[in-house]
N, C-alpha and C positions, 0 to 999 in steps of 0.2 A: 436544508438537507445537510446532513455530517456528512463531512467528508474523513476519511482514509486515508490518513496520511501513509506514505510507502520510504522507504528505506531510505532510496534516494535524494526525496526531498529531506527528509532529517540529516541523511552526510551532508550534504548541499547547507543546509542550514547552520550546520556545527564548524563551519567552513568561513560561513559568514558570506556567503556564494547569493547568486543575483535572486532566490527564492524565500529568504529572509524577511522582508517586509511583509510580503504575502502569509507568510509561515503565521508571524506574529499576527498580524490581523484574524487570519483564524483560529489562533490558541484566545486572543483578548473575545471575539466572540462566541467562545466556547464552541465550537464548530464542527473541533476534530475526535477522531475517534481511533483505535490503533488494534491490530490484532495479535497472538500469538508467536506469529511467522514474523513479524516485521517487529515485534520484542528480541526473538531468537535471533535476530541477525542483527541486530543491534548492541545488542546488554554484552557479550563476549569480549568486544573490540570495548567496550567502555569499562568494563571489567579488567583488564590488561592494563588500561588508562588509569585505572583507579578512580575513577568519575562515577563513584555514590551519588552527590547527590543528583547527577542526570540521570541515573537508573533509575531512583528515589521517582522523581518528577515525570519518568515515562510512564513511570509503572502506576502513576496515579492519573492518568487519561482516561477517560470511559475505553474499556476494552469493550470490542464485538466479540462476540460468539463464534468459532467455527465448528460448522457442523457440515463435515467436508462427504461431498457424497460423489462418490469415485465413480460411479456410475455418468454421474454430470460430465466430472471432468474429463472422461473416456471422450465423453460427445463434443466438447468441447475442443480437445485435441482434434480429433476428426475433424472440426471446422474450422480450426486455424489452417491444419495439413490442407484441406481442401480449396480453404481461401487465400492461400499463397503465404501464410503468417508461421511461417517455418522459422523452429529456434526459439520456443515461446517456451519458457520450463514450466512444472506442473507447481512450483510456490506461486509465480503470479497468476497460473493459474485457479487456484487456491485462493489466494490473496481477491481477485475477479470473481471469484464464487462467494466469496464473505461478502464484498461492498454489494453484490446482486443481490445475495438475503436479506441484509439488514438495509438496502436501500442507500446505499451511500452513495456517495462521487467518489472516486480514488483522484489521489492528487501524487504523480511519479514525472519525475524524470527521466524514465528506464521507457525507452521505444516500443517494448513490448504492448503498453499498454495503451497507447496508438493506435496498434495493429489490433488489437482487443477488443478495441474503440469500434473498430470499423469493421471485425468478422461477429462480436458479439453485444454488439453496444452497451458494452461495459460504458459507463456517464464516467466521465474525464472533470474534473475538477480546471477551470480556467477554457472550458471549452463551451 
């Protein structure tokens, strides 16, 4: 199954941070997959950097598809708010709506998708 990598594990990565080994293991088996949003928060700060060729190297991942359906993510909302998963913003939830369509794991850092894990069983990457 591809996993989704998310923002945090790439700073964590770029850092040389304890998720690197893991990181590499899924780029050597071709594994990972990356979206739009997590391009967009990404390419700016390495843009400023001057880091071509990491752009170069992002931008050549199999990207997923978003085909964001606001209607979902209204419902979603509602079920974080409901399930106590307050503070969740509408990119991961976005970002949770991509890895659901195309079937991925998401692999984050970011607590949110924890809590996503467990109001929408969003699949966790190491879980």
């Amino acid at each position: 199954m591809a996993v989704l990598v998310d923002t945090s594990i790439w700073i964590d990565y770029f850092r040389g941070g304890n998720n690197s080994g893991d990181l590499d293991f899924l780029v050597d088996e071709n594994l990972i997959v990356i979206n739009d949003i997590i391009l967009a928060e990404l390419i700016p700060y390495l843009k400023i950097k001057k880091q071509t060729n990491v752009i170069k190297l992002l931008q050549e991942i199999d990207r997923i598809p978003l085909d964001i359906r606001w209607d979902e993510i209204i419902e979603y909302q509602v079920k974080c708010l409901r399930g106590g998963a307050n503070g969740v913003g509408i990119p991961d939830l976005i970002i949770a709506q991509s890895a659901r369509q195309n079937n991925c794991k998401v692999y984050s850092l970011d607590k949110h998708f924890r809590l996503l894990n467990q109001v929408l069983k969003v699949q966790l990457h190491g879980q």
